[in-house]
C-alpha positions as CSV (number, residue, x, y, z in Angstrom):
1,X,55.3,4.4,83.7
2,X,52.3,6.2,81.9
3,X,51.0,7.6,85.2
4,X,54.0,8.5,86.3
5,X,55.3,10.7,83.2
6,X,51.2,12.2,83.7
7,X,52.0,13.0,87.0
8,X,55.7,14.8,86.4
9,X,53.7,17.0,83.8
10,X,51.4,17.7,85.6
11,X,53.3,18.9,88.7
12,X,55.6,20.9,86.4
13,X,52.4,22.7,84.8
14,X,51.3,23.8,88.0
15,X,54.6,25.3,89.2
16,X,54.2,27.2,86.0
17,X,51.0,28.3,86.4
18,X,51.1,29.4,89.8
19,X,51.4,32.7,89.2
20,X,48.9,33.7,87.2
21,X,46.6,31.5,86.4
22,X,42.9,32.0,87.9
23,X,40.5,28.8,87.4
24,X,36.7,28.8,85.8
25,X,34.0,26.8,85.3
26,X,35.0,26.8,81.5
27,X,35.3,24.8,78.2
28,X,38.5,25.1,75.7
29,X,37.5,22.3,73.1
30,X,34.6,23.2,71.5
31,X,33.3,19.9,70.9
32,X,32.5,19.8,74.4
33,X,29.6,21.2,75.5
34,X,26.8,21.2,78.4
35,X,29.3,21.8,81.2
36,X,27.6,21.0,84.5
37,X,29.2,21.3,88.0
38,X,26.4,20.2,90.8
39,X,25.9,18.5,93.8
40,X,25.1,14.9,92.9
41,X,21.3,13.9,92.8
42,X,20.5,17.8,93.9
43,X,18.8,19.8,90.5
44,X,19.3,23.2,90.2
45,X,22.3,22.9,92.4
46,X,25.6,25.1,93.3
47,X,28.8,23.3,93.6
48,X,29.3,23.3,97.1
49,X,29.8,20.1,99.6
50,X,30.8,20.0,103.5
51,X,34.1,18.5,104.1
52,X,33.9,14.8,105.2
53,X,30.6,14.8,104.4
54,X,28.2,12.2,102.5
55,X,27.0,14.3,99.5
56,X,29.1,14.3,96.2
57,X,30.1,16.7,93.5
58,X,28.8,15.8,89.2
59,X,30.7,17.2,87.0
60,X,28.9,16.5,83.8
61,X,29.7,16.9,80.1
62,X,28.9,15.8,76.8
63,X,31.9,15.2,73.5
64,X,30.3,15.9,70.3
65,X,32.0,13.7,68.8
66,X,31.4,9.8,66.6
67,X,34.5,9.1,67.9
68,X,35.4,7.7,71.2
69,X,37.8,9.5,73.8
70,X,38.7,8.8,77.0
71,X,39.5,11.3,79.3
72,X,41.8,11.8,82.7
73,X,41.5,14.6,85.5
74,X,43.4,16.1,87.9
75,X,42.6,17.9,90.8
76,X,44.2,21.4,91.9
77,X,44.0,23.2,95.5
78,X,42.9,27.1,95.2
79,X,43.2,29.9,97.0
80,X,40.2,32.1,98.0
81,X,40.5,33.9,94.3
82,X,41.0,30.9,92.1
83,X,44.8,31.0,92.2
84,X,46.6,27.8,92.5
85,X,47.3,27.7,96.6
86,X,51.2,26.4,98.0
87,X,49.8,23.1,98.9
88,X,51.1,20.0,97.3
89,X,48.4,17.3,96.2
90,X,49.5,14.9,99.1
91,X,48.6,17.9,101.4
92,X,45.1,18.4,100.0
93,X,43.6,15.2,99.0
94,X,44.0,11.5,99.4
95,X,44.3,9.9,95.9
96,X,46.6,10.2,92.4
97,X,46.7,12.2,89.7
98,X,46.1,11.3,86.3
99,X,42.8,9.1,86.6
100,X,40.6,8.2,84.2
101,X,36.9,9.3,84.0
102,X,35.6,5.6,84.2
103,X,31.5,6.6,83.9
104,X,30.3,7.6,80.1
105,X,27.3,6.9,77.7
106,X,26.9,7.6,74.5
107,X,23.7,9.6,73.8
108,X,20.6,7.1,72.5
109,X,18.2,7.8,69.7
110,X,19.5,11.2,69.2
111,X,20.0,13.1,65.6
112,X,23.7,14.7,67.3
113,X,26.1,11.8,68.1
114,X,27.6,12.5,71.9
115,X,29.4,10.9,74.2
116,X,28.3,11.8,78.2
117,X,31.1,11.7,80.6
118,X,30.2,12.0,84.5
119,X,32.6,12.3,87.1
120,X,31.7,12.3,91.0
121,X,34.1,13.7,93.9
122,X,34.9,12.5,96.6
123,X,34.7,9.0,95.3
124,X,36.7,5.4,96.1
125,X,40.0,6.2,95.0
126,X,39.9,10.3,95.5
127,X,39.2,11.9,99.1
128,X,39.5,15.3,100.1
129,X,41.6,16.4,103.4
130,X,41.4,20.3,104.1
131,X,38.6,22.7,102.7
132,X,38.7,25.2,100.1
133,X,38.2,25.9,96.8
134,X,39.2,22.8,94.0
135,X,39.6,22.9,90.4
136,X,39.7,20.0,88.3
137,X,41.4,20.2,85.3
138,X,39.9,16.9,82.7
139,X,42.5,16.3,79.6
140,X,42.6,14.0,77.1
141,X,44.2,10.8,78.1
142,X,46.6,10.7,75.1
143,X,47.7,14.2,75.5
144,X,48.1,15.2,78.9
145,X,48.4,19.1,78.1
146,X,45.3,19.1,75.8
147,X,43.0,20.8,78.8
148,X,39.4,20.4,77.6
149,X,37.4,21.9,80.3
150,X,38.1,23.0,83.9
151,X,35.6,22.5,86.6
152,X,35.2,24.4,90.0
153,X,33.8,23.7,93.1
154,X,33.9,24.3,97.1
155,X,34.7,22.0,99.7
156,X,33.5,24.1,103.1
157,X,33.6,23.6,106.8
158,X,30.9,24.5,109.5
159,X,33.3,26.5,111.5
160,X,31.6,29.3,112.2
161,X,27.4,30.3,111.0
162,X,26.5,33.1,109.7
163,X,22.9,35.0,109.5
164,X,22.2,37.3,106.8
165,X,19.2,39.9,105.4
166,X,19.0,41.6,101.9
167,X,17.2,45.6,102.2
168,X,16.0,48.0,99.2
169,X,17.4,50.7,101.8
170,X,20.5,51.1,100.2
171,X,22.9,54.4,100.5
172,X,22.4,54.6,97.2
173,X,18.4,54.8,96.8
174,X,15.8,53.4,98.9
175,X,13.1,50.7,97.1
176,X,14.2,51.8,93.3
177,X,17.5,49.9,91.6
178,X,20.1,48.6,94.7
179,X,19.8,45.7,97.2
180,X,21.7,46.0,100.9
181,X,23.6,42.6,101.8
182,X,23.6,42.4,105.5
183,X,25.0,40.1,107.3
184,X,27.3,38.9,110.4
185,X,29.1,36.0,111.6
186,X,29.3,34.2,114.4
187,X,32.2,32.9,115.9
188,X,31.2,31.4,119.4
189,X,32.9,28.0,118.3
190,X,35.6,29.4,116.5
191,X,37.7,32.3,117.6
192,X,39.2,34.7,115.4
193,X,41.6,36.8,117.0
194,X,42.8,38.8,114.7
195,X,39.8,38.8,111.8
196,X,40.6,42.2,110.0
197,X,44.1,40.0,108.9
198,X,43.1,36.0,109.2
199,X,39.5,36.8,107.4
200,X,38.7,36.8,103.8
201,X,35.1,37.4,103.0
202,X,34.2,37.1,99.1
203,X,30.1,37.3,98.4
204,X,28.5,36.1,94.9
205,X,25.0,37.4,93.0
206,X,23.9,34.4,91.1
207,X,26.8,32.6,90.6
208,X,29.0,35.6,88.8
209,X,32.5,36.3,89.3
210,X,32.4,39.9,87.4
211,X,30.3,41.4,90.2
212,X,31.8,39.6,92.8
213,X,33.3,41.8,96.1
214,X,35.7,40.9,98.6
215,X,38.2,43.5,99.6
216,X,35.6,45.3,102.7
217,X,36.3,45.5,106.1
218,X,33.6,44.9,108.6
219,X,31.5,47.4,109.9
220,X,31.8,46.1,113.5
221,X,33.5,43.2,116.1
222,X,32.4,42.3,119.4
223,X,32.4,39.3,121.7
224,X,31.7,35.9,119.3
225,X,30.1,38.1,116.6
226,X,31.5,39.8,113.2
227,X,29.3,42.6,111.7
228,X,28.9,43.6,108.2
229,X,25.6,45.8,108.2
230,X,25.6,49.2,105.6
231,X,29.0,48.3,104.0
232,X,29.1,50.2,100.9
233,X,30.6,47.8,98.8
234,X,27.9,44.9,99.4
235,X,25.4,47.2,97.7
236,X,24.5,45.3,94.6
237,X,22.4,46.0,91.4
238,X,18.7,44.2,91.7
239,X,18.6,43.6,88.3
240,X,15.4,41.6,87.2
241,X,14.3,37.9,87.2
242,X,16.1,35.7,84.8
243,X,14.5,35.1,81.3
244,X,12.9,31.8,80.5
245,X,12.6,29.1,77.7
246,X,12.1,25.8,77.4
247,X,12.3,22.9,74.4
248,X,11.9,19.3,75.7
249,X,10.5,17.7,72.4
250,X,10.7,18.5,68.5
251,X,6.7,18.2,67.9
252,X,5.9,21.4,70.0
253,X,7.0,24.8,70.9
254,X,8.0,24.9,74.7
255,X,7.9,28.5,76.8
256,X,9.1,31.2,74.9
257,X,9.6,29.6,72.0
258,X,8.7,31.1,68.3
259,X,9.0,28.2,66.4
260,X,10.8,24.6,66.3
261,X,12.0,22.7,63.0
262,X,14.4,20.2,61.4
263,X,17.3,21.2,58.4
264,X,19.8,19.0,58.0
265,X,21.5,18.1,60.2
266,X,20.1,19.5,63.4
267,X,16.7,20.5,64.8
268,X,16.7,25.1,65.0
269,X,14.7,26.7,68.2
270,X,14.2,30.1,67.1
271,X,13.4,31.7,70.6
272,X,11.0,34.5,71.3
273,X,12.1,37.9,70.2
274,X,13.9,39.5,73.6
275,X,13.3,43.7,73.8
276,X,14.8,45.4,76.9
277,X,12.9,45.8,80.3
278,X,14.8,48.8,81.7
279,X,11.5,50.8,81.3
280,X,8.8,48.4,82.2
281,X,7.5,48.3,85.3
282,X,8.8,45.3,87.5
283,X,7.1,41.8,87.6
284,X,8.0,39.1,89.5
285,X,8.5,35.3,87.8
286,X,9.4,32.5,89.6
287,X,13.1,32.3,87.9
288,X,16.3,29.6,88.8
289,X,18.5,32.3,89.3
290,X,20.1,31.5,85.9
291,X,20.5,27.6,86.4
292,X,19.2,25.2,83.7
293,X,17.7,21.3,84.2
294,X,18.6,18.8,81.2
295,X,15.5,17.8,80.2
296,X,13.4,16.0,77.3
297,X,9.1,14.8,77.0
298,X,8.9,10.3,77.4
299,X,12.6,10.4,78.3
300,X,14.0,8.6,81.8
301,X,17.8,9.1,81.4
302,X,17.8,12.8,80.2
303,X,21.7,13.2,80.0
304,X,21.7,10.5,77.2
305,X,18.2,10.7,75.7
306,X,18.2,14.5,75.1
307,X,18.9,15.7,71.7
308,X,21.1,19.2,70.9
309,X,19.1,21.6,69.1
310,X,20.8,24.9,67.6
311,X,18.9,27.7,69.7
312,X,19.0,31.1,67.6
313,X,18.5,34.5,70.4
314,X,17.9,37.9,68.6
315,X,17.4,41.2,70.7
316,X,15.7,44.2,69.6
317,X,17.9,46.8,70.6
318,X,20.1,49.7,69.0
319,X,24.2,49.3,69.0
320,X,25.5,49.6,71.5
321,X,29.1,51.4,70.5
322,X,30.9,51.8,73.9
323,X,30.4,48.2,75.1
324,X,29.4,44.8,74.3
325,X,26.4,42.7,75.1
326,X,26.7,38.8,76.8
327,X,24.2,35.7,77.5
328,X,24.7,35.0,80.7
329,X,24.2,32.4,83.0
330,X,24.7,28.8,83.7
331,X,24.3,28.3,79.8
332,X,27.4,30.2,79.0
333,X,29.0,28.7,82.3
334,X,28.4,33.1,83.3
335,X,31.4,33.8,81.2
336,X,31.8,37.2,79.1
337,X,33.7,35.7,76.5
338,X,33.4,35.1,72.5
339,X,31.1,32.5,72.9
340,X,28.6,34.6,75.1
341,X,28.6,37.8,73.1
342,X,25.7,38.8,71.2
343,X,26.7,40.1,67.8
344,X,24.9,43.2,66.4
345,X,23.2,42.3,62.8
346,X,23.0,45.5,60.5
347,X,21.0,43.8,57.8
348,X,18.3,42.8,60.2
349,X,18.9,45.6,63.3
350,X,19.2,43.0,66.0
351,X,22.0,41.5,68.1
352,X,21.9,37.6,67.4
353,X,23.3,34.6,68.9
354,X,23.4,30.8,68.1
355,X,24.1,28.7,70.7
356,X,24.4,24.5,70.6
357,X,22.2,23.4,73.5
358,X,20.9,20.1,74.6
359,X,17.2,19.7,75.4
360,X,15.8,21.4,78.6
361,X,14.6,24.2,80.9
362,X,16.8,27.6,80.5
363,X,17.3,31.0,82.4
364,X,19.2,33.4,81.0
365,X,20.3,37.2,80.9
366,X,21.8,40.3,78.9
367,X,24.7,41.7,80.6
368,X,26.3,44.9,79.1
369,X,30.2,45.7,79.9
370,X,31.3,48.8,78.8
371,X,34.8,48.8,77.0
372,X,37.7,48.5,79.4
373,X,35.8,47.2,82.5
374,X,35.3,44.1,83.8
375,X,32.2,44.2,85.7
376,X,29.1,44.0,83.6
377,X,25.3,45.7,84.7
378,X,21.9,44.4,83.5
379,X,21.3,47.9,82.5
380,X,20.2,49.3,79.8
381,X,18.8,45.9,78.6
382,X,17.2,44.0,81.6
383,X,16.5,46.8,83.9
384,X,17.5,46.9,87.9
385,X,14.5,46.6,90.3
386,X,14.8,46.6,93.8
387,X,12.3,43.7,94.6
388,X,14.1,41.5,92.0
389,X,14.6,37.9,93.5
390,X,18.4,37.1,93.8
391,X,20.8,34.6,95.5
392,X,23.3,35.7,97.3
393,X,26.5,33.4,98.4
394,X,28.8,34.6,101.2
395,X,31.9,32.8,101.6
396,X,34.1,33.0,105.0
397,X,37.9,32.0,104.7
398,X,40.2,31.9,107.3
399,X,43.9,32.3,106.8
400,X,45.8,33.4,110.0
401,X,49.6,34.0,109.8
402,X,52.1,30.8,109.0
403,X,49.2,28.9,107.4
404,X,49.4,28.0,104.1
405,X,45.8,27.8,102.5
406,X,42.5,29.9,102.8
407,X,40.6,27.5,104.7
408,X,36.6,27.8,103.8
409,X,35.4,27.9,107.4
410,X,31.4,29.0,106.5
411,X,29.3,29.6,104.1
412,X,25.9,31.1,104.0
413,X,23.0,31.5,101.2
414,X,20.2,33.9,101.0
415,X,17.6,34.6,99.0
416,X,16.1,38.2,98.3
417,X,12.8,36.9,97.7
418,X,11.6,38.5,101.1
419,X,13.7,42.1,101.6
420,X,12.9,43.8,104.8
């Protein structure tokens, strides 16, 4: 009876939602914290898995909490933008709603008490059917609407394969500040008929949404083969190679870290001062791309035997008045949001930030957004340099008239690491 009422809630909070309600990799209770959404027994992975295939997604967190909780999730269909899609769950996966997160530890020999919770997908009692983009929504089991956290992921068919370049020859400028995103598709085993309707094309820089582009057209379509080459919207911002830091035990100061030590109750890592880059010239470091790795020195289970430290940033920089400045990348989940913006100190002349992180190896950005906009630029604090080292994502959907869903028929990855 339980399940049942779960379920009826549920499905009434998704009719509701339908409209408007576009998912993230996100945290609402902030007692949770280190949100990870991998590929199972992959580090420094993206969430992405082939339909019916063998490899699993993690979704990972920790409860900071003394207290025990058990937790339930349930699993959403999306459409190419994160909306909720038409389908009912029967349509998109094989399982129930309403299940309970069965696999959690509580953390060993740490001075923070935490609970970890793992959860894998596809598993025994939950199997996917059609491709896409999922969201699973984990809730409290004694309050079904209590959302915690939502997690996102892509479940992708090899449909069609694509081949892709990144260039500094930009419209734009040439070698300076832009990369070119080339790329084409090939549809040999998959005709598209009609692919400037049935197609929807979305590409990612490292993971973020606010820089995200998906409404171009391509720029030629032959026989088998789909061309985007010169398309003024896939021109992106280099940027610069993520920064770095590290702290995997409390007797020694790790990479870029000033100073380690103890008040009650939790271990401080003060980090390096940051200054801006936009006027130095351009050096390459072998980054993540803005991914982090749980981590700790003489440990062998790392998600229970790593310890949260409080991690204080300050950056040397004037106010900015017109816009704010954010932490970015897999740390802050890539959100602009409260718990990512850098707040500028009078009294000392720096932006700060305190952030609750669990032992390991970090990348990390500034991102400015000026007031009213929602895409953010690394300038004026990290710099934009055309050799700059970034991954690019291309997602391929296919949604031709009467159907239902944006089916993710391909997917492609490149690195800028050698432009042409």
């Amino acid at each position: 009876m339980k399940k049942l009422g779960f379920i009826l809630v549920f499905l009434l909070t998704i009719l509701s939602l339908k409209a408007q309600e576009v998912y993230r990799t996100q945290v609402f209770n902030n007692k949770i914290h280190t949100l990870q959404v991998k590929v199972a027994d992959e580090l420094l992975s993206s969430p992405y898995i082939h339909l019916n295939g063998d490899q699993q997604i993690e979704i990972n967190f920790d409860l900071l909490d003394p207290d025990f909780h058990r937790f339930t999730y349930s699993i959403v269909h999306c459409d190419a933008n994160w909306q909720p899609s038409t389908l009912i769950p029967f349509e998109y996966m094989d399982g129930f709603q309403g299940l309970p997160i069965e696999d959690f530890a509580n953390g060993m020999g740490t001075t923070v008490d935490y609970t970890n919770y793992r959860l894998f997908l596809p598993n025994e009692e939950v199997r996917f059917k059609v491709s896409g983009n999922y969201a699973v929504r984990i809730y409290d089991e004694d309050n079904p609407q209590d959302e915690v956290l939502t997690a996102c992921f892509y479940v992708f068919e090899n449909a069609v394969q694509l081949a892709a370049e990144v260039t500094g020859n930009t419209l734009i400028d040439t070698n300076l500040a832009h990369q070119q995103l080339n790329f084409n598709i090939n549809t040999s085993r998959f005709p598209i008929p009609y692919p400037q309707t049935d197609l929807k094309v979305y590409v990612y820089q490292n993971n973020r949404r606010d820089n995200a582009v998906s409404e171009f057209m391509p720029s030629g379509i032959s026989n088998n083969r789909i061309d985007y080459v010169n398309v003024k919207e896939l021109i992106f911002e280099a940027g610069n190679e993520f920064r770095r830091f590290e702290f995997l035990s409390p007797t020694y100061n790790g990479m870029n870290v000033e100073d380690i030590s103890f008040h009650h109750p939790y271990y401080h890592v003060t980090i390096m001062m940051d200054e801006s880059r936009a006027n130095y010239v351009y050096q390459y470091d072998r980054d993540q791309n803005g991914h982090f790795l749980i981590n700790c020195r003489n440990c062998t289970e790392p998600d229970t035997q790593a310890d949260y430290y409080m991690v204080h940033f300050a950056l040397d920089h004037p106010i900015l008045f017109d816009g704010n400045i954010y932490l970015s990348g897999d740390l802050s989940n890539n959100l602009l949001n409260e718990r990512s913006r850098m707040l500028y100190n009078p009294q000392t002349g720096f932006y700060e930030k305190n952030i609750f992180l669990k032992q390991g190896n970090y990348n990390y950005q500034y991102l400015f957004q000026k007031k009213g906009e929602s895409k953010a630029t690394t300038l004026p604090i990290e710099g934009s340099y055309y050799p700059t080292e970034n991954e690019y994502r291309i997602h391929v959907y296919y949604r031709p008239m009467g159907e239902r869903y944006d089916r993710l028929i391909g997917m492609g990855m490149i690195k800028s690491d050698q432009l042409l």
